[in-house]
C-alpha positions as CSV (number, residue, x, y, z in Angstrom):
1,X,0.0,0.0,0.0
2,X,1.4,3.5,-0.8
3,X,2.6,5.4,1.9
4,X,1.9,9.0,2.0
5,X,4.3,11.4,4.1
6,X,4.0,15.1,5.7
7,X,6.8,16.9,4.5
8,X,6.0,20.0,6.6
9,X,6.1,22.2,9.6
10,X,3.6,23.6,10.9
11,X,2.5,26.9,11.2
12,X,2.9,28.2,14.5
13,X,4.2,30.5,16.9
14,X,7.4,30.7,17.3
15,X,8.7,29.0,14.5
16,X,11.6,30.3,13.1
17,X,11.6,33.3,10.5
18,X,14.0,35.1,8.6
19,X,15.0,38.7,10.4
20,X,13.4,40.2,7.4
21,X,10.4,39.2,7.9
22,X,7.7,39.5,10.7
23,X,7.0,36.8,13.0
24,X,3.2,35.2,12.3
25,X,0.7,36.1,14.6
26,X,-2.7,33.9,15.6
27,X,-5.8,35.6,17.0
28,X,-8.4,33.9,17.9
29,X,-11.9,35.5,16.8
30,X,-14.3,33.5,18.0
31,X,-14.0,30.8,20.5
32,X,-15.7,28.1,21.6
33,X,-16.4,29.0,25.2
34,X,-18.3,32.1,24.0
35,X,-19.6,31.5,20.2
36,X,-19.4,27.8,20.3
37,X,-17.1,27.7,17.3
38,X,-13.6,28.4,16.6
39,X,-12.3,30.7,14.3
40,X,-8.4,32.0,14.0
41,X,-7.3,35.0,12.2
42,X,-3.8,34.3,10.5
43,X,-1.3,37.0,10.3
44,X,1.9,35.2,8.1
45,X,4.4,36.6,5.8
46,X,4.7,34.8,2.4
47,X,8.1,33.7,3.1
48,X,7.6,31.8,6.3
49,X,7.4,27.6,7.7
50,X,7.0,25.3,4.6
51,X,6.5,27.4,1.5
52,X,7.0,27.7,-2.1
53,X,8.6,30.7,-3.3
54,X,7.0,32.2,-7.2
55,X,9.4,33.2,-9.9
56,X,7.7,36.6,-9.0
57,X,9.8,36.7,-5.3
58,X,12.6,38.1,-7.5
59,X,12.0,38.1,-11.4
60,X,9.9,41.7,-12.5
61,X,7.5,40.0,-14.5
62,X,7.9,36.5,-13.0
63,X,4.7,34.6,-12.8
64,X,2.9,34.5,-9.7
65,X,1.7,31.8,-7.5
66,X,-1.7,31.9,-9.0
67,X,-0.3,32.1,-12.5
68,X,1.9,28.9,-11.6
69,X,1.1,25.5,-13.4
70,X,-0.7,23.0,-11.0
71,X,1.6,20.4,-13.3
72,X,4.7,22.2,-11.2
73,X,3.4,21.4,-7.9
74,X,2.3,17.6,-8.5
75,X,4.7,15.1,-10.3
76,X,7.9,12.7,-9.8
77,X,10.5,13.9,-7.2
78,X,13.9,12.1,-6.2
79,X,15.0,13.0,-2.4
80,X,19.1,13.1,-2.3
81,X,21.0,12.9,1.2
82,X,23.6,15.6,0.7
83,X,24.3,15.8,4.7
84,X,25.9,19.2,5.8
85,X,27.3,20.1,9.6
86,X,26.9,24.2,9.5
87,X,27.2,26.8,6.6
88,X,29.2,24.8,4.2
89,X,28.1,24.3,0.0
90,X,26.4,22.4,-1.8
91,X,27.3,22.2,-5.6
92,X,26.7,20.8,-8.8
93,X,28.7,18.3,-8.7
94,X,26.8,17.1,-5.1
95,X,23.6,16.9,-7.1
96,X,25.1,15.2,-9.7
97,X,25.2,12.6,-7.3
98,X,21.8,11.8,-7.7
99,X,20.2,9.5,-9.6
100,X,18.9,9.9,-13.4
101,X,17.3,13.1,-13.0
102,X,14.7,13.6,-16.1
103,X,13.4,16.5,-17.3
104,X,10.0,17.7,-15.6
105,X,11.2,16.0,-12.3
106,X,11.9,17.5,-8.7
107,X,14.8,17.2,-6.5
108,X,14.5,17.5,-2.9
109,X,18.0,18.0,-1.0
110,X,18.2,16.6,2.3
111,X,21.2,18.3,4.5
112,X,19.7,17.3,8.0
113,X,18.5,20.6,9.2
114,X,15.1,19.7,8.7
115,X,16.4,17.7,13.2
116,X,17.4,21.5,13.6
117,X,14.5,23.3,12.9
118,X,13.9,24.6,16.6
119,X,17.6,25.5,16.6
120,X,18.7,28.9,16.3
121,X,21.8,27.8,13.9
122,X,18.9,27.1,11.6
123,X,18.4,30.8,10.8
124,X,22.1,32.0,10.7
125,X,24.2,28.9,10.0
126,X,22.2,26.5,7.4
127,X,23.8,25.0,4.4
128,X,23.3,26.4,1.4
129,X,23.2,25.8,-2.8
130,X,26.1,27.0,-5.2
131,X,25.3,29.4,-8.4
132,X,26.5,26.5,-10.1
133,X,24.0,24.0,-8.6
134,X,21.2,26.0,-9.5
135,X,22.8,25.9,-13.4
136,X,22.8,22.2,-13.3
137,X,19.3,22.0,-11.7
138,X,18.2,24.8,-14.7
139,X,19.8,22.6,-17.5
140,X,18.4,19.7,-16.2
141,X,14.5,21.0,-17.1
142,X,14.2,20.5,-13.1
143,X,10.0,21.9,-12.4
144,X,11.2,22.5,-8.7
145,X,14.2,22.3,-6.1
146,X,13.0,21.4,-2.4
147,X,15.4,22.2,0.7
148,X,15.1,21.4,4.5
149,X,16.8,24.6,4.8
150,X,15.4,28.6,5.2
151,X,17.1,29.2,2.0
152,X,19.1,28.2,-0.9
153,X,21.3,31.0,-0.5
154,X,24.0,31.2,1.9
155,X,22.8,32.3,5.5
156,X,21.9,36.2,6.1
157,X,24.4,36.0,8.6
158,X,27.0,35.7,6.0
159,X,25.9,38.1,3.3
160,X,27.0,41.6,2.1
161,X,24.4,44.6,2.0
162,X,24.5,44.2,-1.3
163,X,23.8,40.5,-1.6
164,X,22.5,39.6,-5.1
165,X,20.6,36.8,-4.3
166,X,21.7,34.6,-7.8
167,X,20.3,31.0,-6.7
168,X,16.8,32.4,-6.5
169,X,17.2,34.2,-9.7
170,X,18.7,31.8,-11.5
171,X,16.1,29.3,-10.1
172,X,13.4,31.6,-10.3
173,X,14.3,33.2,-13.5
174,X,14.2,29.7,-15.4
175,X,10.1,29.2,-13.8
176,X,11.9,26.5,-11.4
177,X,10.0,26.6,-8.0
178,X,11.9,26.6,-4.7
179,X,10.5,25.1,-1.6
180,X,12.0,25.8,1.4
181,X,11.7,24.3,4.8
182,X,10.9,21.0,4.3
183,X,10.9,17.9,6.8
184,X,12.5,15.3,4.7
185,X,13.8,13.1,7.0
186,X,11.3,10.4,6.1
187,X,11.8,10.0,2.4
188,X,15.5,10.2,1.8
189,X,17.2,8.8,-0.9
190,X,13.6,7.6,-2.2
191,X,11.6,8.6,-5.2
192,X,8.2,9.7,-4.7
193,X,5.1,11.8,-5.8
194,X,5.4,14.7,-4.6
195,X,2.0,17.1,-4.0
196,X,2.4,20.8,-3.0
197,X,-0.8,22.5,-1.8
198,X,0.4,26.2,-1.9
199,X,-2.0,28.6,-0.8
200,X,-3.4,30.0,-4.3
201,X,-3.1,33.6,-3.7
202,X,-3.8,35.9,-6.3
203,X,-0.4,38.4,-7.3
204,X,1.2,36.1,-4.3
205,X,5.3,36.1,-4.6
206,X,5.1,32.9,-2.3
207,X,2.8,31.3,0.2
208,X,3.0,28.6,2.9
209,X,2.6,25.2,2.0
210,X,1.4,21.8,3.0
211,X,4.1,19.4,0.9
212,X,2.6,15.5,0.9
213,X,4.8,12.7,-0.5
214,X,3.3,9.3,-2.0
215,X,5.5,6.6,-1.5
216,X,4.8,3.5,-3.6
């Protein structure tokens, strides 16, 4: 019988969030004691907890997430172990690693910071992708590059005022989705299919996600 796996975090407070960004706030509005239901008022960023990022986040006429193929969330996806200690690369030739990669397919990169999530390393200290990783992942027709990471790009604690933020826009650029923030403990070095319910917002750069893999 296929197996399906939860491949995210969820929202909450105090999960971790970029400095950039505000932390999520969740009010209840009605409750049960007084209206006998329960209803929450979400305050989130786009870029926060499991989410998929648009070619929009950083490309001027990128589409956005409700412009976004559902074929690009749904479809084949290989998870690669490409384990990592602190801040340290990951590059082409660690994805090339992986196994026959086709065209149309997704590649979720497991480092083992999805264990560190509660960690405050996970903000300032993650692993991060290459330039020349995200190349290989754009020649390779790749629909979308998954991390257990905040980011692809090397940690904010690292980066210049002027930081030019190339793996999104090479990613991006090419109309290859990023997911970031992943729990993919569970799945790797396994194929699966991979289901991405973004939140389909309309003009949205990015949105949290709930990521489901089917394993056969």
């Amino acid at each position: 019988m296929p197996r399906t796996v939860d491949l995210s975090h969820p929202l909450e407070s105090g999960m971790p969030h970029a400095r950039t960004i505000p932390a999520p706030k969740f009010t209840p509005t009605s409750t049960w004691e007084e209206h006998r239901m329960r209803v929450m008022r979400l305050d989130i960023p786009t870029h926060i907890g499991t989410h998929v990022d648009a070619p929009s986040h950083f490309v001027e006429d990128g589409a956005t997430l409700d412009q976004v193929s559902p074929s690009a969330l749904v479809g084949r996806a290989y998870c690669l172990e490409v384990p990592r200690e602190g801040a340290e690369p990951i590059t082409a030739a660690d994805l090339k690693a992986a196994v026959d990669l086709e065209p149309g397919d997704a590649l979720l990169i497991r480092t083992g910071w999805d264990d560190r999530y509660s960690e405050p390393a996970y903000v300032d200290r993650h692993p991060y992708l290459t330039v020349d990783a995200a190349e290989w992942a754009v020649a390779k027709g790749l629909r979308l590059i998954g991390m257990d990471t905040m980011s692809p790009e090397i940690p904010m604690s690292m980066r210049q005022p002027d930081f030019p933020y190339d793996v999104h826009r090479t990613l991006l650029g090419a109309g290859t989705l990023l997911v970031e923030n992943l729990v993919l403990r569970e799945i790797s070095d396994h194929w699966c299919t991979l289901f991405v319910g973004v939140l389909n917002v309309h003009g949205g750069d990015g949105a949290p996600a709930r990521a489901l893999a089917v394993l056969d």
